[in-house]
C-alpha positions in Angstrom: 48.0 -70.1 -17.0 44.8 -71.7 -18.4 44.9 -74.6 -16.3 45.4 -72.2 -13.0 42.0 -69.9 -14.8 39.8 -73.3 -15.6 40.5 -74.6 -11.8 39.7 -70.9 -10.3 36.1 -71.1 -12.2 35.6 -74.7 -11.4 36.3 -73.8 -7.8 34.3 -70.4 -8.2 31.3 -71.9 -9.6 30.9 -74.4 -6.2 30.6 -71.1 -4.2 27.5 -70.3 -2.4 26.1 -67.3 -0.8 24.2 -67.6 2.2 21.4 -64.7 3.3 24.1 -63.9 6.1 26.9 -63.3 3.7 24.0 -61.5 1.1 23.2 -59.0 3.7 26.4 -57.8 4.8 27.6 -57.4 1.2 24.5 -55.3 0.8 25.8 -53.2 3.7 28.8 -52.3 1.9 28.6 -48.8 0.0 30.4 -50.3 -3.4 28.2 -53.5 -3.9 25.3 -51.0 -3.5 26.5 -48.9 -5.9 27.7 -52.1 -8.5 23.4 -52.7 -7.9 22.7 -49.4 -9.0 25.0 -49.0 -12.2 23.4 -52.3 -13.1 19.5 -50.8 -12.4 18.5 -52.6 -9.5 17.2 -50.2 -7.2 17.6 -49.7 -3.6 13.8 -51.0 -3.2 15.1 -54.3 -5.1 18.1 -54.7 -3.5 16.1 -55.9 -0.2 14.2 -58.6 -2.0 17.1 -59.6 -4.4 18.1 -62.9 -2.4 14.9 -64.7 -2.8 14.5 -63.2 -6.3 18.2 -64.4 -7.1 17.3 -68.3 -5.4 15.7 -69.2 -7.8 15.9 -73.3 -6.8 14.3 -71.8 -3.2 17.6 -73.9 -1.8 18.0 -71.1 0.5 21.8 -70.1 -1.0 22.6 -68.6 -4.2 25.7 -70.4 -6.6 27.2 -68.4 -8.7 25.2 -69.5 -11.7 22.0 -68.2 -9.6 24.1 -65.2 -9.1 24.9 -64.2 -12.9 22.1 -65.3 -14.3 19.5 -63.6 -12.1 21.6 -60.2 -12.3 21.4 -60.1 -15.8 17.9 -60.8 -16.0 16.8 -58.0 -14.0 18.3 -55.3 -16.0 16.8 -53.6 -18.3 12.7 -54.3 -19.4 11.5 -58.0 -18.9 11.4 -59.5 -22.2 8.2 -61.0 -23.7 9.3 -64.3 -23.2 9.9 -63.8 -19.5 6.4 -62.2 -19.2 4.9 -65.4 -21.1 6.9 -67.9 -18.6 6.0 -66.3 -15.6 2.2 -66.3 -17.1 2.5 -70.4 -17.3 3.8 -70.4 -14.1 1.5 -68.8 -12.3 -1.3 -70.9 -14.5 0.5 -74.2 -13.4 0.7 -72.8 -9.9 -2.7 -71.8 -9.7 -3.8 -75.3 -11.1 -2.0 -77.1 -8.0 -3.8 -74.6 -5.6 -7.1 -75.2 -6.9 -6.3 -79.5 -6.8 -4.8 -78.6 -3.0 -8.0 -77.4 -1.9 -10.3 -79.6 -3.6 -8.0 -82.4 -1.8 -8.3 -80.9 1.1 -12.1 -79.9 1.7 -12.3 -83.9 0.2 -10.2 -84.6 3.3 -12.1 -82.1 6.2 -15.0 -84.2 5.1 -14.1 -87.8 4.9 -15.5 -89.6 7.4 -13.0 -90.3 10.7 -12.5 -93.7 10.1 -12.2 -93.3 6.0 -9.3 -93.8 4.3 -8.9 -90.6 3.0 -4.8 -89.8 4.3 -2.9 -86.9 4.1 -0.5 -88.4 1.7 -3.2 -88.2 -0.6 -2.8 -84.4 -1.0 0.1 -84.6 -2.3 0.7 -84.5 -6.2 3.5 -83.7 -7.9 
């Protein structure tokens, strides 16, 4: 019934797959072979868990999970290439402050008031 299908995918979408679980599933012959009729390669396979954890919690959901496997097929589109290019911008913008903050910090005087808690921006 359609009550029994909406509680199976309410149910389904609190799952979460653990590196353990991701690694034996990789072991089995047909979800390699699911991989490779949706082009991800042998080579990607390895890596797909942290590619697929995309909130770095360390499990994937099944959101993760569908999401991430249809983004990888196929050539990225131009509007992944341009996100990933503001990422790594933003990214390279907090290194650059992290470093300033902390050569700031090697050199503050030992009784200064410089803390560690200053490093930290968000």
């Amino acid at each position: 019934s359609k009550e029994r299908a909406e509680m199976f995918l309410a149910e389904a979408a609190k799952l979460e797959i653990t590196p353990d679980f991701f690694e034996e599933l990789l072991k089995r012959g047909d979800v390699m072979e699911i991989l490779r009729d949706l082009d991800i390669s042998d080579e990607d396979s390895m890596t797909l868990f942290e590619t697929l954890d995309v909130d770095d919690s360390g499990t994937i959901d099944v959101e993760e999970l569908f999401d991430g496997i249809s983004k990888l097929r196929g050539d990225a589109r131009r509007s992944d290439v341009i996100r990933v290019t503001f990422m790594l911008q933003k990214l390279q913008g907090d290194l650059k402050d992290f470093v300033q903050s902390w050569e700031a910090f090697k050199h503050a005087p030992k009784g200064g008031n410089m803390h560690l808690s200053a490093m930290a921006r968000h």
